[in-house]
Steps between C-alpha positions, in 0.01 A plus 500: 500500500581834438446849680390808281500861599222712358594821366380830539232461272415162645693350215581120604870459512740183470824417484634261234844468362630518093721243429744584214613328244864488694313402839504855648162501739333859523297582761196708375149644647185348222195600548211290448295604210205238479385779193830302360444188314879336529759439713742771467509875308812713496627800404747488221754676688509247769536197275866620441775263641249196576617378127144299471417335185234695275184332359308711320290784461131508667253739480322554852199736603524704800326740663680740251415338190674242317891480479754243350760365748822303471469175675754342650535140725645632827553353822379555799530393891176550721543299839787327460335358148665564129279578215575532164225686392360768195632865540306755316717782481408849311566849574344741778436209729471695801563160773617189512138325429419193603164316360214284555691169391643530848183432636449191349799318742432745775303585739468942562363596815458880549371613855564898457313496860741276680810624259536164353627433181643138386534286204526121537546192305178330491 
């Protein structure tokens, strides 16, 4: 299980680590997007130095229109856990974004109340 902080808009924070092509982990705050349909969205900028293989181009819609993004397979450690997973990766990506896929092998429980925030393997 994982803690997350909410931010100061009530974002929901967590901390998951990049794994580079080289094996250099980096530590980084995602937030949880469930508007997000994937696993992982990027800014362009920050996919320099992780040397991850490209895919493709995908077209996505978001809440400001449709864009085309690079996608990548990247890997990532939540918990302990490696994942090689889909990176869509574009420009003006404001956060690290993670998606609803997440939800799928874990469980999100958000008390704002009680301050709780955690994400565990199902």
């Amino acid at each position: 299980m994982i803690e997350g902080r909410f931010g100061d808009q009530d974002d929901l924070f967590f901390e998951i680590e990049l794994i580079a092509d080289n094996s250099l982990e980096l530590p980084v705050d995602a937030l949880l997007d469930t508007g997000f349909s994937d696993w992982l969205a990027i800014n362009d900028q920050d996919l320099d130095g992780l040397d991850w293989t490209y895919v493709n181009k995908e077209k996505m819609r978001t809440a400001k229109g449709e864009f085309n993004f690079d996608l990548y397979v990247g890997k990532v450690r939540i918990e302990g856990q490696e994942f090689d997973i889909p990176v869509h990766v574009g420009a003006g990506v404001p956060e690290f974004l993670i998606g609803r896929q997440w939800l799928k092998n874990r469980r999100l429980v958000v008390d704002m109340s009680a301050g709780i925030l955690t994400l565990e393997a199902i």
